[in-house]
N, C-alpha and C positions, 0 to 999 in steps of 0.2 A: 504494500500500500504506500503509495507517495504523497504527501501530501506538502502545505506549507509551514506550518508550526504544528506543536503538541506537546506546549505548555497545559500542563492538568490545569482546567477549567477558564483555559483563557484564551483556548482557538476550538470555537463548538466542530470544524470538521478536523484537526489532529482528534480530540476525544473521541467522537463520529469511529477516526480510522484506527485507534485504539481499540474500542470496542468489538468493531466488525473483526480484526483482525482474534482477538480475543475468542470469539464467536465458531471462527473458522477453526482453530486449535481446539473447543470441546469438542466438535465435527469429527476430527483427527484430520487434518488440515493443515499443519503446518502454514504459519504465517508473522510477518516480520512489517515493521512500519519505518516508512525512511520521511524524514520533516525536512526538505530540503529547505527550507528557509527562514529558519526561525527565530521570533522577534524576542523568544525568551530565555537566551542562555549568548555567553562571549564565544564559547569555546562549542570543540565536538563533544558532544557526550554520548556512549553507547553501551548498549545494553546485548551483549552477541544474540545473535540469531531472534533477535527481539523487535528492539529499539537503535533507532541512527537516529540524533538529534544536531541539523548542522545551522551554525548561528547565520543570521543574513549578510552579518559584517563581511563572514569568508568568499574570497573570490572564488567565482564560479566554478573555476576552473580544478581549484581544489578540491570545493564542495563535489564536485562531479566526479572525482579521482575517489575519493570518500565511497560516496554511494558507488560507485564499480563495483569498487570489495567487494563491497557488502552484499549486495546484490548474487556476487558470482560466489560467494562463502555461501548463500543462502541458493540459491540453484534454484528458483521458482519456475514455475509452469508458466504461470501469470504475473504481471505487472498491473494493476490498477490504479489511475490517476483519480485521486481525489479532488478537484478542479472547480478552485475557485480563483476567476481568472486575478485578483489582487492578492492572492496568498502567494504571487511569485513574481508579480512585478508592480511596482509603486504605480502606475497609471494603467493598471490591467491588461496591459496585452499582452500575449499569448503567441508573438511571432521567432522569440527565440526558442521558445519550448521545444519545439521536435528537436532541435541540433543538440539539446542539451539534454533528454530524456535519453535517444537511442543511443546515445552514448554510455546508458546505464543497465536499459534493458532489450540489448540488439537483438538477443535470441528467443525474447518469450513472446508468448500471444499477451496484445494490450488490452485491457480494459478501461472506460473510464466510468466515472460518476460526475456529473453537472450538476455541481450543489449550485451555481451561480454561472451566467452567460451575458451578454455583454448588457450593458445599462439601457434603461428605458429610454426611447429617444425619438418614438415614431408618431406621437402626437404632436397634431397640431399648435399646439400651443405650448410645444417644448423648445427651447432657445434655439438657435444655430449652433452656436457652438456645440450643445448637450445631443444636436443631431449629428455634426460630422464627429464626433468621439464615440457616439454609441455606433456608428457605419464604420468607424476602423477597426473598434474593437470586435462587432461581426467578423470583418474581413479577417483580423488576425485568428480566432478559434475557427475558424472556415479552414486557414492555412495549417494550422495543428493540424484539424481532423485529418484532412487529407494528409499532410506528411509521416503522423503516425500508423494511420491505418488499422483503427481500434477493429477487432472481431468483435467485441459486444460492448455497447456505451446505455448506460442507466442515467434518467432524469427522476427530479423530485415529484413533477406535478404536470398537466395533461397542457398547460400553455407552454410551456420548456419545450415540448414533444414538437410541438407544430413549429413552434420558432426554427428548432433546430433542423424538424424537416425540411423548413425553407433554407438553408444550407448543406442541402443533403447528408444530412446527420438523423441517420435512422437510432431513435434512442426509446427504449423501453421503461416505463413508467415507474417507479417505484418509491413512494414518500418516503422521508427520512423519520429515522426513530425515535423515541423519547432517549436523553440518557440520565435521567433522573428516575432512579428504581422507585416503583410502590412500598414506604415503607407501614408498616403494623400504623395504623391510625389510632393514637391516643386523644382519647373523645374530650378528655381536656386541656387539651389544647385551644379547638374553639373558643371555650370559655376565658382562658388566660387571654387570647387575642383578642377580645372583644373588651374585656374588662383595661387593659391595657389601652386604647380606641374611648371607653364609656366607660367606667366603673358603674355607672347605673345604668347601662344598656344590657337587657338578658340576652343570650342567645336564639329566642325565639320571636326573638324583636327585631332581628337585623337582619340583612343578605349581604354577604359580601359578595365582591368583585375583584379578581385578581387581573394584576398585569405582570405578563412576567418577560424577563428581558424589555427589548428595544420599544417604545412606544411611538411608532411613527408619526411624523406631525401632518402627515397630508390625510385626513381626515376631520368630522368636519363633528367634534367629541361633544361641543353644543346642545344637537339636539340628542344625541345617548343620553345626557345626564339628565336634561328637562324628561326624556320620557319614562327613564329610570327614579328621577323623583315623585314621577307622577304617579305613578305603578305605588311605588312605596307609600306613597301617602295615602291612596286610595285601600291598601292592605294593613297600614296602621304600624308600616316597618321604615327602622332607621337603615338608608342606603350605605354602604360601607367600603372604600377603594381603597386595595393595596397594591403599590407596585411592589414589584421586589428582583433583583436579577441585576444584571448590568447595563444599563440606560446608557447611551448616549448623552451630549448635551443639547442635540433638540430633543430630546424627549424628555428630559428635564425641565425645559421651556413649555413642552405641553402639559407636564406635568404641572405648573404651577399654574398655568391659564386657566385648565381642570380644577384643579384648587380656587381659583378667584371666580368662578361661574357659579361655582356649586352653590344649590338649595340649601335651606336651611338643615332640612332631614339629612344631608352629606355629609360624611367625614372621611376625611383621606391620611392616610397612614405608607410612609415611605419608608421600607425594609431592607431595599438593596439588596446585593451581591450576601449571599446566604451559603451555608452546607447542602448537599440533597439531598439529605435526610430531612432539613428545614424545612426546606422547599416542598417536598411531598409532605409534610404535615399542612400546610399553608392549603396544596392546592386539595387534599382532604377536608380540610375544614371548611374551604371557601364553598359559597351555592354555585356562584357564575365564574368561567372564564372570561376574558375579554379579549379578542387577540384583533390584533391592527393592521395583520396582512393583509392585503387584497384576498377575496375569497378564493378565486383561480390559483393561488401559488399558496394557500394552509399547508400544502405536502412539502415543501421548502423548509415549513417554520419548527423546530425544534419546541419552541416555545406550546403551538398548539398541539405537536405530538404529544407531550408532556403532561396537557390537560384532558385530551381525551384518553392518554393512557391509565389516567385518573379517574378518568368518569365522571369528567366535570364538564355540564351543559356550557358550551363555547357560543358567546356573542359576537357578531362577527357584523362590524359597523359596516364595512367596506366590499360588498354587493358587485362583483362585475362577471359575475355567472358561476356554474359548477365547478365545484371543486376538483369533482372526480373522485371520491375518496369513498366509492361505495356507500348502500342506505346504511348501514348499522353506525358509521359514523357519520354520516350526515345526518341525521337523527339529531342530533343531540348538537348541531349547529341553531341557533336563532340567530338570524335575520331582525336588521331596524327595520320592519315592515309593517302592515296591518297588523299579521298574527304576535307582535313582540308583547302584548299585555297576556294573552293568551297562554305565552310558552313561556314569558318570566312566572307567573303562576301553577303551569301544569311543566315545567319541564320534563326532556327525556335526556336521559344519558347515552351517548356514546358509547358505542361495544365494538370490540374485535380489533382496533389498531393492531398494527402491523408493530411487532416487538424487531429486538436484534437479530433474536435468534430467525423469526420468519423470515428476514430479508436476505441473512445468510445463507440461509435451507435452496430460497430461491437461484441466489447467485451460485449457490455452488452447483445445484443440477444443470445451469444455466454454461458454467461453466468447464462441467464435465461433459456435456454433450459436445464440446468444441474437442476435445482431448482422447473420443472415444474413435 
């Protein structure tokens, strides 16, 4: 697995290839993660037939002599690029990459995954500039695909698929996983959360609402809150926002506009960057998820794996068609629509997301039918 960084808890696709790779070895799979560019250590650090952790400071050329070794110590079948086009180059392009990949893995069959493809830039009312950068940045993962010549390429989510078809990049569908485990739910915890929030707010008084990670500011969190206050007031409950995770600094900026709008019946509570052990207590406890992706790209968002790994009913402000994520978990999506009074009061929960272990199962028959 190659990826850019894999600093524990501080590059979600190194953890991502951590895990998968992790996944692969209960399999009896042999498998090894190489972090060709990583923003969290000076030096190389390595873990044999494990981990290759090489800092960004080292020139290329090095780092590339590095993962050789390793690479040919490790004698893989497969290569798989974990590819996110800015985990390898400061302005995301993707046009040195094949020179520098096949130099590592000449002899195996490629694989990739597209957690991330080039920037949004095809509306109309997207800058100039934001349109020729998102048109070179195409052209440069255009020029990888072709010069590496993947046997199987994996996307997050059903708009990725067609994008990339339109560069003939045939890629098969597969969302990304939670990697925050279900921990044992201790039932007071709710109560310490709330009481911490309200000392006189019961638990059967309140609904929370979690944000967890990035809180995007191109949405329009306004009218959520008014119709979340309205809901609440009409049930006789105090509305209750937690973010928690690691924000951004616009979404710390929406985060306090959120704060400056809210009703009276609102209280917001800012938790940050947590354990996951936490974090699964947090999303345990909470009624509602809240996630800020656009609804087309949820399989991208780690954040909403996380909460329907949970079984936590996901609001989903940002409406620009199906998910693709199958009924059992779209189920347990709401929509800011007519039916939001409706399903904040009769919620259903999300069933069946897609674990580590499922995606693994998939890629590896996927990958041993290349091999047979």
């Amino acid at each position: 697995m190659l990826c850019g960084g894999a600093e524990p808890g501080h590059d979600g696709v190194g953890d991502y290839s951590i895990l998968i790779a992790a996944e692969f070895e209960s399999l009896g799979h042999p498998a090894a993660v190489v972090a060709l560019n990583d923003k969290g250590l000076q030096y190389p650090r390595e873990i044999p037939h494990r981990l290759l952790r090489l800092p960004q400071s080292m020139q290329w050329s090095q780092k590339i002599a590095l993962a050789n070794g390793f690479v040919k110590s490790f004698d893989p079948n497969w290569v798989s690029l974990q590819f996110v086009s800015y985990g390898f180059h400061s302005r995301g392009l993707a046009f040195s990459i094949p020179s520098r990949l096949q130099a590592i893995g000449s002899n195996q069959m490629w694989h990739i995954m597209f957690h991330e493809i080039w920037i949004y830039g095809e509306t109309v009312d997207s800058s100039l500039s934001r349109r020729i950068f998102s048109a070179v940045q195409k052209l440069s993962i255009a020029h990888m695909a072709k010069k590496l010549r993947f046997r199987l390429a994996h996307t997050s989510n059903e708009s990725y698929v067609k994008k990339l078809g339109g560069i003939g990049v045939s890629a098969v569908c597969q969302p990304v996983f939670s990697n925050i485990p279900v921990c044992e739910w201790d039932s007071d915890f709710r109560v310490c959360l709330i009481r911490k929030i309200n000392p006189r707010l019961s638990s059967l008084n309140a609904w929370i609402f979690v944000f967890f990670g990035t809180i995007h500011p191109c949405w329009d969190f306004g009218i959520l809150l008014q119709r979340i206050s309205a809901e609440a007031g009409v049930s006789g409950k105090k509305a209750i926002f937690i973010s928690i995770g690691k924000n951004p600094p616009s979404g710390d900026v929406t985060w306090r506009k959120m704060q400056a709008c809210g009703a009276a019946n609102c209280e917001f509570l800012k938790l940050g960057e947590l354990s996951a052990k936490e974090v699964s207590q947090i999303l345990g406890s909470a009624d509602f998820g809240v996630a800020t992706t656009p609804s087309t790209l949820l399989g991208k968002s780690g954040s909403f794996a996380a909460m329907a790994t949970h079984g936590l009913p996901v609001i989903v402000p940002r409406n620009d068609g199906s998910p693709g994520l199958g009924a059992s978990v779209e189920q347990g999506i709401i929509l800011v629509n007519e039916m939001f009074g409706k399903k904040l009061l009769h919620p259903i929960r999300p069933t069946g997301y897609p674990g580590p272990r499922d995606v693994v199962s998939c890629w590896a028959r996927q990958f041993e039918s290349f091999c047979e």
